[in-house]
C-alpha positions, 0 to 999 in steps of 0.5 A: 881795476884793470889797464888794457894797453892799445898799441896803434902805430903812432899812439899807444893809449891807456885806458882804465876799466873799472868792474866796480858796482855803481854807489849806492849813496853819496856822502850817505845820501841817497833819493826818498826810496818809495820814488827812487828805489834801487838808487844807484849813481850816475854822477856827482858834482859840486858848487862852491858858495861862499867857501862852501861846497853844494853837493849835486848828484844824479840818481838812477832808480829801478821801478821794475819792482816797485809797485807805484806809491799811491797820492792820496789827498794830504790835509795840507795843500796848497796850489803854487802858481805857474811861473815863466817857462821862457828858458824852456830849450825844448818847448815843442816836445813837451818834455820841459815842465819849467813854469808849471804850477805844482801842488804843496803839501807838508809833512812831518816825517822826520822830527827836525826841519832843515836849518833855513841857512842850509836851505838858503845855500841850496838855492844860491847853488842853484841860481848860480848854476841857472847863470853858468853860461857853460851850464845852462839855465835847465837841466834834464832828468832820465825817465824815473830817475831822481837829482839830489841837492844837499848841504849840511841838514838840507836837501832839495830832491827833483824825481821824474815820475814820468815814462819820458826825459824832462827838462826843468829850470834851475831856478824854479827847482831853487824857488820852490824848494825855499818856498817849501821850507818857509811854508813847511817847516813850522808847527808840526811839519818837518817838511814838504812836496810839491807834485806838478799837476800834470803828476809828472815830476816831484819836489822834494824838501827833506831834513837829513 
């Protein structure tokens, strides 16, 4: 950590330059590699709910050397419908997707499933931030970046698979991640997706 001093005639300010490298992970987390790779930091912040603290963080990923994960057909899938995008704030440059009805598919890809409880403060988090005045009920994602939410042994993950900023609600991110973990995680699956059909964002439901 270095000071640089700057002398102005009336105000002299201080200012802290860090050459540190971007983290890599937060509290150990990071995005599912084959969608985020060379995940690095961009920011963290947390909720509070019910003397609990939701971790939020904003992932930066490298594709440049990543080849792209092909989606092939799962055998369990199914269609959740579209819902409202009224809370859309940039609905003529098609970049926001709040609303757009997505594809379900389970998985089994780590031996437990998140505790529904976990889950259920993921998405209190969520709707408490859809309600924040100073926050805004959407949120927006660089190109090819990720947005991991977690609490305990759940985690909620948003990546934009596409070449362009998007805008996505709140409480669509809440509603479908809980409707994952009702719908996938019983029998053998551990727990799920949900890919827009438009292939232009991902949701994620993941036991950590």
């Amino acid at each position: 950590m270095h000071s640089i001093v700057v002398a102005l005639p009336t105000l002299v300010l201080l200012v802290l330059v860090s050459f540190t490298q971007a983290a890599e992970s937060v509290e150990g987390r990071t995005p599912d590699p084959a969608r985020c790779p060379g995940a690095k930091v961009v920011s963290t912040n947390h909720v509070p709910v019910e003397g609990q603290n939701v971790t939020f963080a904003t992932f930066a990923c490298d594709h440049s050397a990543a080849s792209k994960v092909p989606r092939s057909p799962r055998p369990t899938t199914r269609l959740i419908e579209k819902r409202d995008s009224s809370e859309c704030t940039t609905p003529v440059n098609n970049e926001c997707f709040c609303g757009q009805a997505c594809l379900e598919s389970c998985t089994s890809t780590t031996d437990l499933a998140p505790t529904p409880s976990n889950c259920a403060v993921i998405a209190q988090a969520m709707k408490i931030l859809g309600t924040n005045n100073a926050i805004g009920q959407t949120f927006f994602v660089d190109s090819g970046n990720s947005v991991l939410v977690f609490f305990s042994d759940c985690e909620f993950e948003w990546d934009n698979l596409s070449n362009r900023l998007l805008e996505y609600c709140w409480d669509d991110f809440a509603n479908i991640g809980t409707t994952l973990q009702i719908g996938c995680t019983s029998g053998a699956n551990t727990g799920g997706t949900c890919l827009s059909e438009t292939d232009d964002w991902q949701i994620q439901l993941l036991f950590v």
